[in-house]
C-alpha positions as CSV (number, residue, x, y, z in Angstrom):
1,X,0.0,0.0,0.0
2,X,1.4,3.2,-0.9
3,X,0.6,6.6,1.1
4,X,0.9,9.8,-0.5
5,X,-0.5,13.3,0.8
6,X,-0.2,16.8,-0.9
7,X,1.0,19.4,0.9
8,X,-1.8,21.7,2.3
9,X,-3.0,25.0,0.4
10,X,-3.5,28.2,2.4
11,X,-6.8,27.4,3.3
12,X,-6.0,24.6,4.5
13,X,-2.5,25.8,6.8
14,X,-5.4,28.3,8.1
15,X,-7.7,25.4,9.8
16,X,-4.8,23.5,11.3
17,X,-3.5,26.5,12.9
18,X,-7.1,27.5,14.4
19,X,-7.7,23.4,15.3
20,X,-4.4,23.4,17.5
21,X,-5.9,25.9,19.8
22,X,-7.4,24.7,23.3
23,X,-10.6,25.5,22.5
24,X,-10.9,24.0,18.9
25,X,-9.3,21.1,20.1
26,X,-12.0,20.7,22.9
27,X,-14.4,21.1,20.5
28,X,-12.8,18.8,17.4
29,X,-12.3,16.0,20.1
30,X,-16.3,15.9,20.8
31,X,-16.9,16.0,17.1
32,X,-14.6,15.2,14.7
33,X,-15.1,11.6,14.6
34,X,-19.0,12.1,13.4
35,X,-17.9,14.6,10.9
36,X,-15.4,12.5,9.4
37,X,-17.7,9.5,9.0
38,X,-19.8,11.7,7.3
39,X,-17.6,12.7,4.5
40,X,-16.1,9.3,4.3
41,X,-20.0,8.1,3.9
42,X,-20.1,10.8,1.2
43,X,-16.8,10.7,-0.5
44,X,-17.0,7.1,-1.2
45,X,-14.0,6.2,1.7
46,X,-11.5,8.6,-0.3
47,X,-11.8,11.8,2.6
48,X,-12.6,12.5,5.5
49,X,-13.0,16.0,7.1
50,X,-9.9,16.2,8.8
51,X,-8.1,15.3,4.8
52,X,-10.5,17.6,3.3
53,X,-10.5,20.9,5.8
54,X,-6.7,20.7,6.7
55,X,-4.9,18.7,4.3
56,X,-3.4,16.5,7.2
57,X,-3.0,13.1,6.3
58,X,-5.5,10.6,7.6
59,X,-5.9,6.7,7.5
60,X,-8.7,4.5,8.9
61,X,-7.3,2.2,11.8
62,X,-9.5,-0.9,12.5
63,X,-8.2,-2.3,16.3
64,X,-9.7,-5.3,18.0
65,X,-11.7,-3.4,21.3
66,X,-9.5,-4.2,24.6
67,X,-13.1,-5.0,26.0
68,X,-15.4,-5.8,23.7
69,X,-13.4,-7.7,20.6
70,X,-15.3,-5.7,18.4
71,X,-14.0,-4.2,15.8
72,X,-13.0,-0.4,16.0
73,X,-12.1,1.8,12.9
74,X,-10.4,5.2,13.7
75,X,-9.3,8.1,11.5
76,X,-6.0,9.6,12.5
77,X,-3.5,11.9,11.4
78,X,-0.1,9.9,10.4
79,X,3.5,10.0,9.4
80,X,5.5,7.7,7.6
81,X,8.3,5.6,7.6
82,X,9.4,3.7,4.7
83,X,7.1,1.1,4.8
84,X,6.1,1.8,8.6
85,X,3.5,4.1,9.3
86,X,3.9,6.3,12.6
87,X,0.4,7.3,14.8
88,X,0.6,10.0,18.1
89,X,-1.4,9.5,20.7
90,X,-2.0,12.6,21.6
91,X,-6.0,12.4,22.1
92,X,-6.3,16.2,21.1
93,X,-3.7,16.7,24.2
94,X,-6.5,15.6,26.5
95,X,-5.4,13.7,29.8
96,X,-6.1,10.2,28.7
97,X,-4.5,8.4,25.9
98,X,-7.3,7.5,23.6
99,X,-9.0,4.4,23.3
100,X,-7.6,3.4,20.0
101,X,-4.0,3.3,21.8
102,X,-5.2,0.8,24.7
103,X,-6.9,-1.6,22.0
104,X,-4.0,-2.0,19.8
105,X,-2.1,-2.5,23.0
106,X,-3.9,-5.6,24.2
107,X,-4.4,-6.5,20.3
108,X,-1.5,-5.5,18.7
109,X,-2.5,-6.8,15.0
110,X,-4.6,-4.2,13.1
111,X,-6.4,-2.8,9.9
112,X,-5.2,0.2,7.9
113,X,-6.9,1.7,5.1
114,X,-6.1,4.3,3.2
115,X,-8.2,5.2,0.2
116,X,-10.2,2.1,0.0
117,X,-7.0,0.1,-0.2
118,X,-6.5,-2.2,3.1
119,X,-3.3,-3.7,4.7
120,X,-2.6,-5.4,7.6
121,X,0.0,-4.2,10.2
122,X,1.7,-5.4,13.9
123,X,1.8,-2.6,15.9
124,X,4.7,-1.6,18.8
125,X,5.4,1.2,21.1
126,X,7.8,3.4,19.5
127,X,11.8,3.4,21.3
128,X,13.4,6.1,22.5
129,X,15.6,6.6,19.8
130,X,12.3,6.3,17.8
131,X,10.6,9.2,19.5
132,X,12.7,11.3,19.4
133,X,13.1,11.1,15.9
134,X,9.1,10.7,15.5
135,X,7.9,13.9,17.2
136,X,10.0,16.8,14.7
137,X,8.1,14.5,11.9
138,X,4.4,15.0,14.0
139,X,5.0,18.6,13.9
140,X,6.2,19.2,10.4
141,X,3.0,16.9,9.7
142,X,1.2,19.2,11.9
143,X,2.0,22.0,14.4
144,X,-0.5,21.3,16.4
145,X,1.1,18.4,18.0
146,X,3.3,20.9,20.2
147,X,0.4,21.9,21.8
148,X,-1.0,18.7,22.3
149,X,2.4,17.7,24.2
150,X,2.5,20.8,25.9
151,X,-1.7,20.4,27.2
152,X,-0.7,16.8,27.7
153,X,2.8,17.7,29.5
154,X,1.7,15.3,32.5
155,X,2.2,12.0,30.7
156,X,4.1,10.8,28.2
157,X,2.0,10.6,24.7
158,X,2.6,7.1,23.3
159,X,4.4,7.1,19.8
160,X,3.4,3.6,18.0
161,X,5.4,2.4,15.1
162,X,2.8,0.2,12.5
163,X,5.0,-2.3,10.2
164,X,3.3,-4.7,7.6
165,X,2.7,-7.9,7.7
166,X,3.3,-10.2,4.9
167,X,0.7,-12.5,3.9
């Protein structure tokens, strides 16, 4: 699976500076999973809001739940690798890592699509050599991932490393 994103037009810089704010992040943590569904629904799986409205790139993760086994498909912002994809779980810079993080923890296999092409990958917690080569990647991706660390100062945000698995 190849991933390829363009880089973002003015319009586009514009949203992600106003969605790193506190506020908009607040309000884009309550929401922006419904609206995303929404223009995945409408765009056939090619978009979703966050791909349209800031040019950030966005794949679909499918974890196993930690609780449930149920499957769990996610859009999130993320950098890559190579061939390994990079996610930060930075949960908006809320206090909790999100769920996503703790599923593919306990189920480490999972789903990634990325316009309507699927893969499967093992996930693993970044190392620290990792990180710190990860997190000036997160921000070129997207500045607001300084604020995020920065709101989210009182833990450590979780850097996961995807590679694929060959069938």
């Amino acid at each position: 699976m190849t991933i390829s994103f363009q880089p973002p037009n003015a319009t586009q810089r514009a949203v992600k500076r106003l969605a790193s704010t506190a506020p908009a992040a607040w309000f884009l943590s309550k929401t922006l999973r419904h609206f995303d569904r929404g223009v995945l629904a409408l765009s056939g799986g090619r978009q979703t809001a966050t791909s349209l409205l800031a040019g950030l790139p966005v794949i679909l993760l499918t974890t196993t739940g930690a609780k449930s086994g149920q499957p769990r498909t996610t859009p999130l912002i993320c950098g890559v690798d190579g061939e390994r994809l990079v996610l930060f779980a930075t949960n908006f810079g809320g206090a909790k890592n999100p769920a996503w993080y703790y599923n593919l923890r306990t189920n480490p296999q999972v789903t990634v699509t990325y316009r309507e092409q699927s893969a499967t990958y093992h996930s693993r917690e970044a190392t620290p050599e990792e990180r710190e080569r990860y997190w000036p990647m997160a921000d070129a991706i997207y500045t607001g991932y300084a604020a995020y660390r920065e709101r989210a100062s009182h833990r450590e945000i979780p850097v996961v490393v995807l590679g694929r698995m060959r069938e």
